[in-house]
C-alpha positions as CSV (number, residue, x, y, z in Angstrom):
1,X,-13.6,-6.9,-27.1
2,X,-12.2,-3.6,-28.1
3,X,-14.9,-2.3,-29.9
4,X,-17.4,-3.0,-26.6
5,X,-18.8,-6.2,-27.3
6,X,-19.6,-8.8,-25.4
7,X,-16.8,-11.7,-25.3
8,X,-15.5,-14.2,-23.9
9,X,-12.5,-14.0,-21.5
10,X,-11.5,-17.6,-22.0
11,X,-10.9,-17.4,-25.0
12,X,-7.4,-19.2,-26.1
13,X,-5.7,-16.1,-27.5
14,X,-7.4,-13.6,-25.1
15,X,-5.9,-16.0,-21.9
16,X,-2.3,-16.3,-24.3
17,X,-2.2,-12.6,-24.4
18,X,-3.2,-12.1,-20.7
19,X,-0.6,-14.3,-19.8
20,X,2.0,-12.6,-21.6
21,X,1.1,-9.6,-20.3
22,X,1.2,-11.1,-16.6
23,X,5.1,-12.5,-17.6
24,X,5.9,-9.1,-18.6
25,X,4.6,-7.1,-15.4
26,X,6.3,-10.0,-13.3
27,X,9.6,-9.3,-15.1
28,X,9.1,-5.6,-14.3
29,X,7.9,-5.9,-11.3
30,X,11.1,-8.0,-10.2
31,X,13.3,-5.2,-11.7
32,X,16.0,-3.6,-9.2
33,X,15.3,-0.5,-8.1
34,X,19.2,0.7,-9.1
35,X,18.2,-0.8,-13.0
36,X,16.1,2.4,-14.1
37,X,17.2,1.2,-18.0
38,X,16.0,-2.1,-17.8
39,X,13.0,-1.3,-15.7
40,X,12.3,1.8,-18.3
41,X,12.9,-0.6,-21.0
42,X,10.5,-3.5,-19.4
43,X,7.3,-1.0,-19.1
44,X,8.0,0.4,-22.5
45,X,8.0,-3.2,-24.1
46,X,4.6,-4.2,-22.0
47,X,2.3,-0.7,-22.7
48,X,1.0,-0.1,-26.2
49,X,2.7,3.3,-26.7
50,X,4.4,5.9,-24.1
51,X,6.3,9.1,-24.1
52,X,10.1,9.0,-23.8
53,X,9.7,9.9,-20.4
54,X,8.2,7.7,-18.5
55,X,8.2,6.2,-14.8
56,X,6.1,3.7,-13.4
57,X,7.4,2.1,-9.7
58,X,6.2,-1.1,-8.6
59,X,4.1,-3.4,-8.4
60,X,1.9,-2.5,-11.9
61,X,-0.5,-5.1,-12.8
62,X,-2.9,-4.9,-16.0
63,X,-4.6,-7.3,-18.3
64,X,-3.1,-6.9,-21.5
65,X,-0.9,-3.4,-21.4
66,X,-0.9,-3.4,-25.2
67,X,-4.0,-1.6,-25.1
68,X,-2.7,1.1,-22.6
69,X,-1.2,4.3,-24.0
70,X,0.3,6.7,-22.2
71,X,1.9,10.2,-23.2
72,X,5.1,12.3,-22.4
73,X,5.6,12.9,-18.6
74,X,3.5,10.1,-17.2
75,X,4.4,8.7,-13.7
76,X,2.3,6.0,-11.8
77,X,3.3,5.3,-8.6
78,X,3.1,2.0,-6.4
79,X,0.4,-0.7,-6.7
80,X,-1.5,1.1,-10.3
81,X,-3.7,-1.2,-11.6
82,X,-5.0,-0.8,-15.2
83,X,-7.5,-3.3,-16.6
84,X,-7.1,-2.3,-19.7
85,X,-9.3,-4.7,-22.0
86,X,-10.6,-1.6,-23.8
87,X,-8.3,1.3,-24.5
88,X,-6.9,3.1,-22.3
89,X,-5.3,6.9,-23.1
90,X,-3.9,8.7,-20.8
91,X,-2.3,12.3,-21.7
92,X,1.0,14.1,-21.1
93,X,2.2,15.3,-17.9
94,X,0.1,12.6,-15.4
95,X,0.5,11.4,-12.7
96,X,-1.1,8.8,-10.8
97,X,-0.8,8.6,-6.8
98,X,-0.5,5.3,-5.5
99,X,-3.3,2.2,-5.2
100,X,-5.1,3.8,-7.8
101,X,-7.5,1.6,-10.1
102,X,-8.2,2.3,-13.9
103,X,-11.0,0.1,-15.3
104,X,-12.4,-0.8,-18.5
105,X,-13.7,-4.4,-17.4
106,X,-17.1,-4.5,-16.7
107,X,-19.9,-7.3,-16.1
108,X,-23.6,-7.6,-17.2
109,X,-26.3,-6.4,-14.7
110,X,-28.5,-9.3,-15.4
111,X,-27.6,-11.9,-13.6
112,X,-28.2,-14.9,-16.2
113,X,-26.2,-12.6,-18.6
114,X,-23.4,-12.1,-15.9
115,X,-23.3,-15.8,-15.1
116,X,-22.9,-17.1,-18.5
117,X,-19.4,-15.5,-18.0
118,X,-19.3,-13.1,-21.0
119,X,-17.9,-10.0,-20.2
120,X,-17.4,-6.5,-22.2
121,X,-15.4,-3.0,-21.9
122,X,-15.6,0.3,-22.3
123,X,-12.7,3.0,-23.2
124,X,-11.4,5.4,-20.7
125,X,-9.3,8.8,-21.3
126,X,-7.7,11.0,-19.6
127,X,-6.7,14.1,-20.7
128,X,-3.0,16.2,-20.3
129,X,-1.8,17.4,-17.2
130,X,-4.1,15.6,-14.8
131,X,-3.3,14.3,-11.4
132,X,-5.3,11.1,-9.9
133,X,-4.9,10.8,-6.3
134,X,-4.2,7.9,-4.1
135,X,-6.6,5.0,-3.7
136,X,-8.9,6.4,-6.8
137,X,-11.0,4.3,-8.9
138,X,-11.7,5.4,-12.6
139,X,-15.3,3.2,-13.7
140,X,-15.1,2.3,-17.6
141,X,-16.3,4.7,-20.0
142,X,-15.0,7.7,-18.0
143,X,-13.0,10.3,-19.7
144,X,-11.4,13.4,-18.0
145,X,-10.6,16.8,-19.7
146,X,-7.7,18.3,-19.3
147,X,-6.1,19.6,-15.9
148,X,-8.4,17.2,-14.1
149,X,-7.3,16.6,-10.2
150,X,-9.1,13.9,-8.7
151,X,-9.4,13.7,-5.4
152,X,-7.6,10.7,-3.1
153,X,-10.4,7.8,-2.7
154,X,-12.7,9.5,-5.2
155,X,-15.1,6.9,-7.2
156,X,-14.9,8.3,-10.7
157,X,-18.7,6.9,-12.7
158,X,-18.8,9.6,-15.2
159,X,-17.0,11.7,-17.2
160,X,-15.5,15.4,-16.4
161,X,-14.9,18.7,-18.8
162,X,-11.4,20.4,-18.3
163,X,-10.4,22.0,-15.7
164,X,-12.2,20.7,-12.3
165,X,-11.3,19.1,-9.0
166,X,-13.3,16.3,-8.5
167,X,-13.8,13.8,-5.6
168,X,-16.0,12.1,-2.9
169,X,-18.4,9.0,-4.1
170,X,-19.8,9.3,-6.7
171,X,-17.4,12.0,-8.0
172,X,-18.5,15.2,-8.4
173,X,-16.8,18.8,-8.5
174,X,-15.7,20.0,-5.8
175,X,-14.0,23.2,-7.6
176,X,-12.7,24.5,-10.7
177,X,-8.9,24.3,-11.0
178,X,-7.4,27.9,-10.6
């Protein structure tokens, strides 16, 4: 699965570790807002590595969180979901606007393929100091440079250099960061 094959999502130990992952984000999610330590500590315990400083507000959802990884300074705001059966890597100093969707999952084309319910992933990265606006979706395989601002409701197929605002469906550059 991690290394882009095709596999099976029903799978005992992939639907053991999904659901683990699912008991973890509920526990989170249920967190009180006045219990920044325990909410702090329940993310940190679900993702695969973070930064010290780290804030993610409710409701997060994801697939396995092990395979996210997130760096110093990273905020996601309410409703971020991160589908995260490939690695995800996300940089220092982020921050993610909320409803936004970060997807490795993907589906065959063919539709025999697709039906025999196999499914594959591919890796996505983001780079330091970027800034995803609200409602943005992030395809899998993309990877962002650094400084990257995406646009709110931007549809983000392919990957980006450093260093660029990017938006609209299909993304494209709308103008360099200055």
């Amino acid at each position: 699965m991690l290394a882009g094959l095709h596999y099976d999502p029903s799978d005992a130990e992939l639907v053991a570790l999904r659901l683990e992952a699912r008991l973890k984000t509920e526990a989170f999610n249920n967190t009180s807002a006045a219990d920044t330590v325990q909410r702090t500590a329940r993310i940190k315990s679900l993702l695969g590595s973070t930064g010290d400083n780290i804030l993610v507000e409710p409701t997060f959802r994801c697939d396995y969180g092990e395979n996210i990884h997130v760096g110093e300074n990273f905020y996601a705001n309410f409703g971020c979901v991160i589908l995260d059966v490939a690695e995800v890597r996300i940089g220092k100093n982020c921050f993610i606007a909320p409803q936004v969707g970060i997807y490795t999952a993907t589906h065959p084309i063919d539709p025999v393929e697709r039906a025999s319910g196999l499914e594959y992933a591919k890796p996505i990265t983001i780079g330091d100091n970027c800034w995803i606006g609200g409602h943005a979706t992030i395809n899998p395989g993309v990877t962002l440079g650094n400084n990257v601002v995406v646009a709110s409701g931007a549809v983000v197929t392919k990957s980006f250099g450093d260093d660029v605002v990017i938006g609209g469906n299909p993304a494209r550059v709308l103008k360099p960061v200055s």
